[in-house]
C-alpha positions, 0 to 999 in steps of 0.5 A: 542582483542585475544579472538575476532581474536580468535572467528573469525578464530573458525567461518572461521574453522566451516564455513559450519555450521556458514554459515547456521546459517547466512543465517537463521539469515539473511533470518529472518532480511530481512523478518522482515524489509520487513515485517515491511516495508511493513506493515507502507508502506501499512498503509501510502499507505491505507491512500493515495489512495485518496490523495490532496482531502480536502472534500468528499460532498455525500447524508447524510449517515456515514463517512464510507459509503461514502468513501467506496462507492464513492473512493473504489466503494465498496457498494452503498448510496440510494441518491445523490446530486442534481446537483443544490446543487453541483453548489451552493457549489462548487460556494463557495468562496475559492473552488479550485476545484471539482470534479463530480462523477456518479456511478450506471453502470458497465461493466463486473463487473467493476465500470463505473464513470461518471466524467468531465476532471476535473477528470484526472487534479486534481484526486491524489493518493499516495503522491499527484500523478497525474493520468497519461496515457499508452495510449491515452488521455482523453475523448473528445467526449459524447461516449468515455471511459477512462479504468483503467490499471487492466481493460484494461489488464484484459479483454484485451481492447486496444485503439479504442475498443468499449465498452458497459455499463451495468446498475447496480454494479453487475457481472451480468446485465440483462440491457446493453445500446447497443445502446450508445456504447463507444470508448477506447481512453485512458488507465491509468498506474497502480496506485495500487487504485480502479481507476485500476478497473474503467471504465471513461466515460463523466458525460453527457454520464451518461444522455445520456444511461439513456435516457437523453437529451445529444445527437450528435445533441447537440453537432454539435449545439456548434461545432465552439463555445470555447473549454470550451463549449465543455467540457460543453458538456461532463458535461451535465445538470444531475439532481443528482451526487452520490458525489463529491471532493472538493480542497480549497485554504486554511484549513480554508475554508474546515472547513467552507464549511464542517461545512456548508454542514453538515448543509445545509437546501435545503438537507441532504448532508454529508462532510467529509474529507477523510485523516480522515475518512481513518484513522477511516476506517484503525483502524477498520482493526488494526487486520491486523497489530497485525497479521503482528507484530506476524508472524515477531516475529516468523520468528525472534524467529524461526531463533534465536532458529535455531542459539541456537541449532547449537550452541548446536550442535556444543558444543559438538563437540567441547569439545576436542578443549576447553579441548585443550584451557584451556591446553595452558592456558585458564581460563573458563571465557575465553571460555564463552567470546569466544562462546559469541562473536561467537554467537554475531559475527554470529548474527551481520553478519546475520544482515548484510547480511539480511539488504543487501537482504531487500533492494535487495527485496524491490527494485526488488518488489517495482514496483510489489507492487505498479502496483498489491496491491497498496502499495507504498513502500519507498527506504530509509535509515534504519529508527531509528524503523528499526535499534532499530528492528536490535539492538532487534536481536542484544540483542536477538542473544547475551543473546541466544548465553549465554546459550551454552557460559555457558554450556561451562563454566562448561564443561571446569570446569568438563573437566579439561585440560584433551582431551577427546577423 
């Protein structure tokens, strides 16, 4: 306890000097945890950028292929899915619900999706989250479109504007459907996943800037009939779909579906569950995550040898006041328990005060990282990973703080009680 009291006022009378030290072992604990953090939050959010969706059903190509194509729009299957297959399947015993999805337009770069109201009920994200609104409210009518919160801030659209489709995925298109533009009634919130980046439009309007049968006039024929006649009309009788998702009311059911699907005779279709198939997807990118571990390792490695150094530093400058110790008494195994107690108090505080501006960060950025990449990151206490990785830095800080502990030792032998000067 003397020794501890004793290593502590040492600190307070080196304060400018213990500071810096802190402040590095603190800036590198906060990075780790954040990074850390980040990195498990980015996995777990990578995972759930579709989330309460059981089965992807698509024209037969590769698990892969089809998640890219039809949830990160990224890519493009050469089929699709007959529209009498999609009634028949999702007719099925058990199914919760589904969802159509058309994809092959887009406007200024951006993916158009034809889609039915279904869409913005049963559609989750992240932790099962539900598409909600900044602006409007969903499509009603065949010519109205429902934008994507990146969309709508990026090309500055706002309600009531009116937008044309281009045909095809690419920035530039040499086919734009001028003579069917849509209206802006609803622009979605930020959710972090490629529904930022789309553009919604009813699966009928798909039809009808291809050329389709869908017409006003088909819709003033059913203008007093039920509201579920109308969104009918939103739907259309398209002849393909690129995919579609698919709820159940029981696992049971997704594996018997999946199973029939994979074998279905009429055409060659393709299930896959995408909790499963983003884990594949996530393993491919391992790279990432190893690249991750090592830049944390670095910044504590980096911070731990800036402490190991002051330390050093300051030994030197300190061999009068340990000459002074040993006079009034001081056995050399005592200075190496003080300097080890001031390295391992320097390193505890650090971590303290790291851990204090992890949660600073992550509460100040979790909003940013959730809006702009996606990532949702999680407020809670330091798991049992989190404190083993300050208990690492703990240990680190203490056997780093044993090389000037002993060079202490033997200073304190070869000075004897005389005061240099």
């Amino acid at each position: 306890m003397i020794l501890a009291k004793l290593a502590y006022k040492s600190l307070l009378n080196r304060r400018a000097s213990v500071l810096l030290t802190l402040f590095t072992i603190a800036i590198s604990v906060m990075l780790l945890l954040s990074i850390e953090r980040v990195r498990i939050d980015a996995k777990s959010s990578f995972s759930n950028t579709i989330s309460g969706t059981d089965l992807i059903v698509g024209a037969r190509t590769g698990d892969i292929q089809l998640l890219l194509s039809s949830v990160f729009r990224i890519g493009h299957t050469n089929n699709g899915v007959s529209w009498k297959s999609y009634q028949y399947i999702t007719s099925q015993r058990g199914v919760k619900w589904s969802i159509p999805i058309s994809l092959g337009d887009s406007h200024k770069g951006q993916a158009v999706l034809g889609t039915t109201l279904d869409y913005f009920s049963h559609y989750r994200f992240a932790k099962k989250q539900n598409l909600t609104f900044n602006k409007g409210h969903p499509f009603s009518a065949i010519n109205e479109v429902v934008l994507g919160s990146e969309v709508a801030n990026k090309l500055g659209y706002k309600l009531n504007d009116s937008i044309v489709i281009s045909h095809g995925m690419g920035n530039t298109s040499f086919h734009h459907h001028d003579d069917n533009p849509f209206k802006v009634v609803g622009i979605l919130n930020p959710t972090g996943t490629p529904v930022d980046k789309t553009l919604h439009i009813p699966l009928a309007a798909i039809d009808l800037i291809h050329g389709g049968k869908a017409s006003h006039e088909h819709e003033h024929e059913h203008e007093h009939e039920h509201e579920h006649d109308e969104h009918n009309n939103l739907v259309g009788h398209p002849k393909q779909i690129t995919a579609f998702l698919m709820g159940f009311n029981s696992p049971l059911y997704t594996l018997q579906i999946r199973r029939n699907i994979n074998q279905y005779k009429q055409e060659a279709l393709l299930g896959i569950m995408p909790t499963v198939t983003l884990k594949e997807l996530w393993e491919m990118l391992a790279i990432v995550e190893k690249i991750l571990l090592l830049f944390s390792a670095v910044v504590v490695l980096v911070s731990l040898l800036g402490m190991l150094t002051t330390l050093l530093a300051n030994l030197s400058q300190r061999r009068r006041e340990l000459a002074i110790l040993r006079s009034v008494g001081a056995r050399p195994s005592h200075l190496f328990t003080l300097i080890s107690i001031e390295s391992l108090l320097t390193t505890l505080l650090g971590c303290l005060v790291g851990s204090a501006l992890y949660y600073l960060v992550i509460f100040s950025a979790g909003g940013y990282l959730q809006s702009h990449a996606g990532i949702s990151v999680n407020i809670t206490m330091l798991s049992y990973y989190e404190l083993g990785l300050i208990g690492v830095i703990m240990a680190a800080g203490f056997i780093i703080g044993l090389i000037p502990a002993t060079r202490a030792y033997f200073y304190s032998l070869s000075d004897g009680m005389s005061i240099k000067a």
